[in-house]
Structures are given as structure tokens and as C-alpha cells.
KEGU-111831 format. One record per residue (C-alpha): y, x, z; residue number from 1. Coordinates in nm, 4 decimals, padded with zeros to 6 digits. Layout:
PT    north     east       up   k
PT        Y        X        Z NUM
...
END
This chain:
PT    north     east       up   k
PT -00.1060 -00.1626  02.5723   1
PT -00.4226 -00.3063  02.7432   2
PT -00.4231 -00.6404  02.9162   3
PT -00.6221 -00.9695  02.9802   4
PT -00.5840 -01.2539  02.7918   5
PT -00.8143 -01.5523  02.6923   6
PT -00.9148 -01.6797  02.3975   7
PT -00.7766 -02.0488  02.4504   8
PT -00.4530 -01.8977  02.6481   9
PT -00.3416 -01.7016  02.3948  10
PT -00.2811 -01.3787  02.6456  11
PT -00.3739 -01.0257  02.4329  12
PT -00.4750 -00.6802  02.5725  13
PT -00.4346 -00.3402  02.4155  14
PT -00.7409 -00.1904  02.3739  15
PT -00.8772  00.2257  02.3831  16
PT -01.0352  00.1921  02.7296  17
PT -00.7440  00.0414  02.9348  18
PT -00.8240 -00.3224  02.8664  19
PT -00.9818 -00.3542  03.2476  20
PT -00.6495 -00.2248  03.3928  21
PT -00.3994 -00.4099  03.1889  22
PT -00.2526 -00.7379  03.1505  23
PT -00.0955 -00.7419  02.7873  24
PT -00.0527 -01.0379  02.5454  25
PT -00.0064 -01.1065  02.2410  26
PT  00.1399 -01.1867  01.9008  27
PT -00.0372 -01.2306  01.5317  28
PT -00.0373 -01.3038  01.1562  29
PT -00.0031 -01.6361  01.0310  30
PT -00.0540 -01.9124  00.7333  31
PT -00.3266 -02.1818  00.6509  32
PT -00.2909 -02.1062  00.3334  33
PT -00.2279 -01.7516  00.2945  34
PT  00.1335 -01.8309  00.3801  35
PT  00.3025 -01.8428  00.6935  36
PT  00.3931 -02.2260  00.7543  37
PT  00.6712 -02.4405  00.9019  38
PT  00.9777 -02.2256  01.0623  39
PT  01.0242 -01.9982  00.7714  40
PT  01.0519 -01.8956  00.3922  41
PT  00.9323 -01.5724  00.2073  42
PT  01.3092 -01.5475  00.1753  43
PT  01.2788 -01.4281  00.4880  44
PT  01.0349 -01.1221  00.4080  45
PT  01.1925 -00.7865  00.3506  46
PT  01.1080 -00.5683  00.0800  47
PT  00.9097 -00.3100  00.2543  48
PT  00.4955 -00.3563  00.2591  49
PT  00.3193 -00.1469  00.5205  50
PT -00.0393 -00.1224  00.4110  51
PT -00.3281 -00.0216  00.7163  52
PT -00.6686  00.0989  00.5216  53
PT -00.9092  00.0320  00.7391  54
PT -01.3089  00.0831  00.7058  55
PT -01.3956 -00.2366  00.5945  56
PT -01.1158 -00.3038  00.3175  57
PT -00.7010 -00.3105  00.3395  58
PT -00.4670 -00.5295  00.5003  59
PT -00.0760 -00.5639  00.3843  60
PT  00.1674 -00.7221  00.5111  61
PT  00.5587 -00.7419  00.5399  62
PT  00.8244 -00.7711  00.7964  63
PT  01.0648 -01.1028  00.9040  64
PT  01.3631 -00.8293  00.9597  65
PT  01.6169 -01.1310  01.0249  66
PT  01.3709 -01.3515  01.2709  67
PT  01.2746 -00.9795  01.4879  68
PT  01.5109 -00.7323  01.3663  69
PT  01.4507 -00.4753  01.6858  70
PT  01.0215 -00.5528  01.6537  71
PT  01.0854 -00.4814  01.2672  72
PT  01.2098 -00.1377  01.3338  73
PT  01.0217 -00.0486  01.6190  74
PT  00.6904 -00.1033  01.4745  75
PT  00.7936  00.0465  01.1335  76
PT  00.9017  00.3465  01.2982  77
PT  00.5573  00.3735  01.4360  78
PT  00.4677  00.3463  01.1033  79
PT  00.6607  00.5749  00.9488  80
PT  00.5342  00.8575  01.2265  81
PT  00.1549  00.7689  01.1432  82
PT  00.1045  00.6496  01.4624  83
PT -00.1476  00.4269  01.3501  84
PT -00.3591  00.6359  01.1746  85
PT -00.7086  00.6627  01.3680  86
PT -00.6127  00.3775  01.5885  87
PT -00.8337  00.0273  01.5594  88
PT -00.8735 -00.2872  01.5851  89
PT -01.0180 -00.3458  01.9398  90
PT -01.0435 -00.7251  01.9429  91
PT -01.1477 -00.9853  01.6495  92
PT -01.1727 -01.3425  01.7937  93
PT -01.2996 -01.5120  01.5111  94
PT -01.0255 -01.8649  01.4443  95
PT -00.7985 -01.6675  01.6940  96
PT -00.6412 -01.3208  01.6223  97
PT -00.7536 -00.9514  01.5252  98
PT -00.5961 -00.7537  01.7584  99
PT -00.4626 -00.3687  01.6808 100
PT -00.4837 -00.1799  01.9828 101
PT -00.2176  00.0464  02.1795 102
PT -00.1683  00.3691  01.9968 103
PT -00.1847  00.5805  02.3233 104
PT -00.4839  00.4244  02.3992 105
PT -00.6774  00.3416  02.0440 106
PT -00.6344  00.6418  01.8459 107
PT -00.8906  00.8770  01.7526 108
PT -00.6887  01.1639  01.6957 109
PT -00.3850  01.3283  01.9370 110
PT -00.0430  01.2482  01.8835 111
PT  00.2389  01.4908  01.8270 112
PT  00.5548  01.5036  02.0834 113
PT  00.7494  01.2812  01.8405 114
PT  00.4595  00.9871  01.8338 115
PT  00.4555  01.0052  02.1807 116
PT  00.7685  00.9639  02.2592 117
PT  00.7904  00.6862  02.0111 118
PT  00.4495  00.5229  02.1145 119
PT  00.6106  00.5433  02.4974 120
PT  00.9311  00.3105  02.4007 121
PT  00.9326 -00.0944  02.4707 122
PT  01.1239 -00.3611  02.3315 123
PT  01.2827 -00.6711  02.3740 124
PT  01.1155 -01.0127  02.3461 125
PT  01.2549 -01.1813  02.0108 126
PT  01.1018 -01.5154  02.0491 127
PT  01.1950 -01.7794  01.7705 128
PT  01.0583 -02.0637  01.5872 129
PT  00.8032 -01.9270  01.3402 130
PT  00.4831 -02.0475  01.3923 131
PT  00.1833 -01.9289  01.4721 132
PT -00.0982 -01.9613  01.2104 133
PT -00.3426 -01.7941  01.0147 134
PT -00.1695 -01.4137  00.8771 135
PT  00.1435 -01.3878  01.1001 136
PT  00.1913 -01.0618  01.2445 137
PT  00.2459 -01.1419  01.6552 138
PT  00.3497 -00.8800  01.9308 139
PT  00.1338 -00.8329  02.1947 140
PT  00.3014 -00.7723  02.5556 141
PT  00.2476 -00.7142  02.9190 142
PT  00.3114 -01.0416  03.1412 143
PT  00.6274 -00.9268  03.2703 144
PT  00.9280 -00.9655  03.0202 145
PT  01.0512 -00.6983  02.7150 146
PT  00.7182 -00.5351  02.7557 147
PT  00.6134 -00.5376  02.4125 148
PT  00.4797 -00.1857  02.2665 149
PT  00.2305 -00.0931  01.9739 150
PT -00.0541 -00.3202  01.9835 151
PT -00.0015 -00.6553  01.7740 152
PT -00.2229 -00.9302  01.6150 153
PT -00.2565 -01.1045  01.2902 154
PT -00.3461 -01.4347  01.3328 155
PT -00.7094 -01.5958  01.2294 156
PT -00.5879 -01.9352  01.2550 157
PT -00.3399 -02.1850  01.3707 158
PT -00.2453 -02.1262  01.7738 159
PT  00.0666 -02.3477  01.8293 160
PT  00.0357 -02.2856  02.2275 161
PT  00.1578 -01.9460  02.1289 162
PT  00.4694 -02.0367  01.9853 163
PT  00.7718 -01.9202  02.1394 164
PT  00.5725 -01.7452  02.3614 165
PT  00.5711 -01.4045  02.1146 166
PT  00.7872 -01.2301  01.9137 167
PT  00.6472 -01.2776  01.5779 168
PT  00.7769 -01.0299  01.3089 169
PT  00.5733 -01.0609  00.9696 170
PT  00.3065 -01.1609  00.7866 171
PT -00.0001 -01.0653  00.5848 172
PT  00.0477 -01.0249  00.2060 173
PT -00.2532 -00.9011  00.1199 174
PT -00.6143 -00.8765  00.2685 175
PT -00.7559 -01.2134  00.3731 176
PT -01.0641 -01.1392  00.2426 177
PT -01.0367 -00.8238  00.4365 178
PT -00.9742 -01.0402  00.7519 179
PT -01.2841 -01.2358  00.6577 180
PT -01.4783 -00.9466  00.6946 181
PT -01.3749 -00.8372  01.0003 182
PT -01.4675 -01.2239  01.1354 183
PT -01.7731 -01.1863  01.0358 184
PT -01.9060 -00.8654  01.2386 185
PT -02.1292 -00.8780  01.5279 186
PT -01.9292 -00.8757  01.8633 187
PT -01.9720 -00.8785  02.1871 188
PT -01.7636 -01.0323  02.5354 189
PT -01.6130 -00.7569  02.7745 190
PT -01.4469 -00.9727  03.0290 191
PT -01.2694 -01.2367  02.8644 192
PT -01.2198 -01.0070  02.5163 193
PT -01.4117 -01.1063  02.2142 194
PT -01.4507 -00.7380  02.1077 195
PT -01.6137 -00.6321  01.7795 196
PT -01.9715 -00.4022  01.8356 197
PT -01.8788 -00.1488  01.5588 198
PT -01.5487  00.0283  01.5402 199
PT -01.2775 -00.1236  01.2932 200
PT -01.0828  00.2061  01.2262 201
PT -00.7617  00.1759  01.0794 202
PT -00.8175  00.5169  00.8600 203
PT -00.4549  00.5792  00.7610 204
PT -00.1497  00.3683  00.6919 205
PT  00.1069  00.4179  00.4429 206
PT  00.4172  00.1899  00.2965 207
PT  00.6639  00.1049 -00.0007 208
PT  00.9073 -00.0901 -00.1015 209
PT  00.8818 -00.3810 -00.3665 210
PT  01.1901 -00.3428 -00.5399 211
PT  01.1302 -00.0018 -00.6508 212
PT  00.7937 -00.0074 -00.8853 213
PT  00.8749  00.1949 -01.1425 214
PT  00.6442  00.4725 -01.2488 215
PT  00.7438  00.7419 -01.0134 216
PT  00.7289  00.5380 -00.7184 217
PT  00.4024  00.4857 -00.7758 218
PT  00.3541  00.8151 -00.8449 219
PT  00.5068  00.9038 -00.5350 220
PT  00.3088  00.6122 -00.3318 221
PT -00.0126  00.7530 -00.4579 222
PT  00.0493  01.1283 -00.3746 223
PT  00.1718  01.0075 -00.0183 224
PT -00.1767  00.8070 -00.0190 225
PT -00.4016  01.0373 -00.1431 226
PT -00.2244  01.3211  00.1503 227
PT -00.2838  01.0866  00.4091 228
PT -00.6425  00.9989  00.3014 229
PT -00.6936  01.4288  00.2926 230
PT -00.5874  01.4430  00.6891 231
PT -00.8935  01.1894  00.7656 232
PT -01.1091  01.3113  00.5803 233
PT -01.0816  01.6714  00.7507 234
PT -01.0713  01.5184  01.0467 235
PT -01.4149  01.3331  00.9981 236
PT -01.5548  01.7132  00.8488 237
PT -01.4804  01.8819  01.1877 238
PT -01.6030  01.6375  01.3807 239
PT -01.9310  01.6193  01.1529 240
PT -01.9537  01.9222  01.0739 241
PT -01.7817  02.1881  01.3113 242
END
């Protein structure tokens, strides 16, 4: 990921030190009010809820499999591998977007062969007539076409000169006040990226699926959780403490 982008334009970067020698944009999160507007219905929204815990509170959020079916299960397979687990949020443009950054380049821990290869693969541009406002989930992409990798954005407001522009392939279910937060942290400008001072870890990621909520899933849900929240935390105590 990586990239240059403005504000106003709409164009994204990947974050994790690259930003300066990339030109990636982007894709986000939408709805004025909590919900996506115009171009679609929650009919639209799969079953499957990805969840990212991040240091400041959680954000979840579901997938548009029939508007972006290949962006669906790309970035759920990233998912699915952990891949972002330690990564961040390297850009938080307060009425704009929050934007994740490229695994490869925003994680905080090393990836296995599998992530790699996965975090290495592109895919196609699966524009469309969603909109663009506040909680869609956008992909963020290089300038030159089919680019798009792991670094996305969820939309802090309405930006209807992005439309057809970016693939968008969900939106957030859960966590505006989460999103709040995060617009409210001191940030500074690198270039033309409105960048957030402190780090906005996303600590670990996990997912499930709405139509199975019985007591085991949850169960289940809560052991995967609670496993993934153990490989931080060990992580953190040799770093602190090694």
C-alpha cells in the first residue's frame, strides 16, 4: 500500500513508512446515519461480521458480497490469516476517512509465508453505484488500474467525488462511537496525510457469522477471541519485558 492522496481529492496512501514512495488511493465506510445511503439495502450485507479491536474501542462491520464479490473475499481472506492483527490505522482525516494501512507495511509483528503471499496478491477494481458516506468500507489503490491490496478506509463522512472511483465492499455495523474517538486525537500533516500523533493499533481481529448465535458459537467466538487476545498480549510482554 502507500500512496499520496489529498484530503479534498479523495486519493489514499497505505501507510507503515512507505507513504513518501507511494501513490495509493482509496476506498471507505459509509452512512449519515449509521447506514450506508442511496445505491443499496442491508439486503445486500452478508452474514459474516469481521470485528478489528483496536486500542481505543472496536469497530464491526460487514461485507456487500454481491456489489464486490472478488474485494469481499480477498480482504476476508486477509482476515481469516490474521493479517491484520498489529497493523493500524495510519491516517484519520477527521469528516473524510480513517484509513487502515498496508499489512506489509503497518504491522507490528512478522508475517508467516502464507500472509505474505496473501498480503502480496491484487485485485480487480469493482466499481459500482454505492455511495460514499459516513461507515462504508472503501478500497484503497495505486493510481494505475486493479491495484487494490490491503489497506482500505471507512468513511467519516459523505465524499460523493469518490463515487465510482473505488470499489466499495461493506459497511460499519458497529463502532461509531469508536470512530468518534479516533476523530478526535491529536494529529499531525506529513505531506498531504492527515496522520494521527499516537498509534491506532488494530490489536487483533476476529469474525462470525450472524445466522449462527446459538450458545456454542458464542462459545466458540469467545475462545477464538480470548486466543487471539493471548498472542498480543505476549507479544507486548517480550517487547516490555524481554
Amino acid at each position: 500500500m502507500g500512496g499520496s492522496g489529498g484530503g479534498g481529492a479523495g486519493a489514499i496512501g497505505g501507510g507503515g513508512g512507505l507513504i513518501s514512495l507511494l501513490t495509493l488511493v482509496f476506498v471507505v465506510l459509509a452512512s449519515s446515519s449509521g447506514r450506508a445511503g442511496a445505491s443499496y439495502d442491508d439486503t445486500d450485507l452478508g452474514s459474516i461480521r469481521v470485528v478489528f479491536q483496536t486500542n481505543y474501542g472496536d469497530i464491526e462491520f460487514g461485507f456487500f458480497p454481491r456489489v464486490a464479490p472478488r474485494t469481499v473475499e480477498h480482504i476476508f481472506r486477509l482476515v481469516r490469516l490474521g493479517c491484520y492483527n498489529t497493523n493500524h490505522f495510519f491516517r484519520v482525516d477527521k469528516g473524510f476517512v480513517a484509513q487502515v494501512a498496508d499489512v506489509a507495511g503497518g504491522r507490528s509483528a512478522p508475517m508467516n509465508d502464507k500472509q505474505k503471499i496473501e498480503a502480496e496478491k491484487t485485485v480487480i477494481d469493482e466499481f459500482s453505484s454505492v455511495k460514499h458516506v459516513r461507515g462504508i468500507l472503501s478500497m484503497g489503490r495505486y493510481s494505475n488500474p486493479n491495484s487494490g491490496g490491503s489497506s482500505f478506509s471507512i468513511l467519516l463522512g459523505d465524499a460523493p467525488h469518490l463515487d465510482g472511483q473505488y470499489a466499495v465492499f461493506g459497511r460499519m455495523t458497529k463502532g461509531d462511537e469508536t470512530l468518534k474517538k479516533l476523530e478526535e486525537l491529536p494529529t499531525r500533516m506529513e505531506g498531504i496525510f492527515v496522520m494521527p500523533v499516537e498509534r491506532i493499533t488494530i490489536l487483533s481481529t476476529y469474525y462470525y457469522d450472524t445466522t449462527n448465535e446459538s450458545c456454542d458459537e458464542e462459545r466458540f467466538m469467545l475462545k477464538r477471541k480470548l486466543a487471539e487476545a493471548a498472542v498480543e498480549i505476549e507479544r507486548q510482554r517480550q517487547k516490555c519485558f524481554p
